[in-house]
C-alpha positions in Angstrom: -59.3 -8.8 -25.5 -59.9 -5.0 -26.2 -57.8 -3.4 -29.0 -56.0 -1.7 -26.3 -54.7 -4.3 -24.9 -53.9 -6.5 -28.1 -51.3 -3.6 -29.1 -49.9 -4.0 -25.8 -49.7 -7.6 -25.7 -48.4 -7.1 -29.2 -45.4 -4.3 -28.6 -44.6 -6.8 -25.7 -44.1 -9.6 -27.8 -41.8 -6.9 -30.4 -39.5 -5.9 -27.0 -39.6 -9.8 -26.2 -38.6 -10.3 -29.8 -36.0 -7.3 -30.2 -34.2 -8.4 -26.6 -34.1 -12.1 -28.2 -32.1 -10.5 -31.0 -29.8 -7.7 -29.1 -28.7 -11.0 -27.1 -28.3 -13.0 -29.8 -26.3 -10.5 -31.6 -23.7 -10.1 -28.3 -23.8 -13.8 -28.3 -22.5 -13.9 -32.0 -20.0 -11.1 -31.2 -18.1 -12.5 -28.1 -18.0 -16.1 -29.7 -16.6 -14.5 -32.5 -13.6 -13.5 -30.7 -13.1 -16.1 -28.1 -13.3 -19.1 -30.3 -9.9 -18.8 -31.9 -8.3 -18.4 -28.6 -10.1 -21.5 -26.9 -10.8 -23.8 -29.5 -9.3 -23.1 -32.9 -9.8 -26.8 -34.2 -13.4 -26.5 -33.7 -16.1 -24.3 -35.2 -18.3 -23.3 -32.1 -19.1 -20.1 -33.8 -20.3 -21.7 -36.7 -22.8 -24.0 -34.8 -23.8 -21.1 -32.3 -24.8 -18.9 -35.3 -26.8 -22.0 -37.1 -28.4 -23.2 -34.1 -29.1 -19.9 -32.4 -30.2 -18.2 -35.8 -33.0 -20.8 -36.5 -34.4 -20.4 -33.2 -34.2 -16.4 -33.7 -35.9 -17.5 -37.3 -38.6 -19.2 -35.7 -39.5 -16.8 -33.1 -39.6 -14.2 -35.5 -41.8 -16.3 -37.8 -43.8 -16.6 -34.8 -44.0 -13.2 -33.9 -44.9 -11.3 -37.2 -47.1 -13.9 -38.6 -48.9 -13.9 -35.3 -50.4 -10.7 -35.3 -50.9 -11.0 -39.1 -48.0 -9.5 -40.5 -48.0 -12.0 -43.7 -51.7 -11.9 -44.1 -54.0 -9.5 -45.8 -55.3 -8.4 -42.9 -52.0 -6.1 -42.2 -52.1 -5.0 -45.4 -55.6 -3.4 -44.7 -54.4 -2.2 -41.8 -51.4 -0.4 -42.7 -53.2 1.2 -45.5 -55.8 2.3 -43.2 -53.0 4.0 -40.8 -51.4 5.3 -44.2 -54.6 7.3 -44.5 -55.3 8.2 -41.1 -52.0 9.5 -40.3 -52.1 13.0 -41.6 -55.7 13.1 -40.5 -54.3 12.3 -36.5 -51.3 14.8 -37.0 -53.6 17.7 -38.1 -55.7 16.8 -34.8 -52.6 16.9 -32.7 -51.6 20.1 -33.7 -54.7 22.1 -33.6 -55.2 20.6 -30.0 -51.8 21.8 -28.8 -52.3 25.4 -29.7 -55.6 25.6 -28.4 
């Protein structure tokens, strides 16, 4: 696998990860409200939020550390994009107005 295509594979992953947790919240939301009026006696919000949230916990864990996010490796990369990133800006420029 080319670095192209782990940073796709990767951002995939992030949407897969971000849709996970849109759902989750609208989940969370609309239980919220319809709880009281169904079944007051019983917590089902409670247990959707514990339940749902570890499996939101783990697929985050999953994700991030994954592609290295926890490691040191990241680190060396995001300090390497820290100091590349004016570089690529200045290139971007001086290629538009040419």
């Amino acid at each position: 696998m080319n670095k192209e295509q782990r940073e796709l594979y990767r951002t995939e992953k992030l949407r897969e990860l971000l849709k996970h947790f849109l759902i989750f919240l609208l989940v969370i939301f609309a239980v919220f409200f319809i709880n009281p009026i169904f079944y007051p006696q019983i917590p089902i919000f409670t247990v959707v939020i514990l339940t749902w949230g570890v499996a939101m916990l783990a697929h985050a864990i999953y994700v991030f550390s994954f592609f290295g996010f926890l490691g040191q490796e990241m680190e060396e990369k995001m300090f390497a994009k820290a100091a590349q990133a004016p570089i690529v800006e200045e290139t971007k420029n001086n290629t538009e107005r040419e």
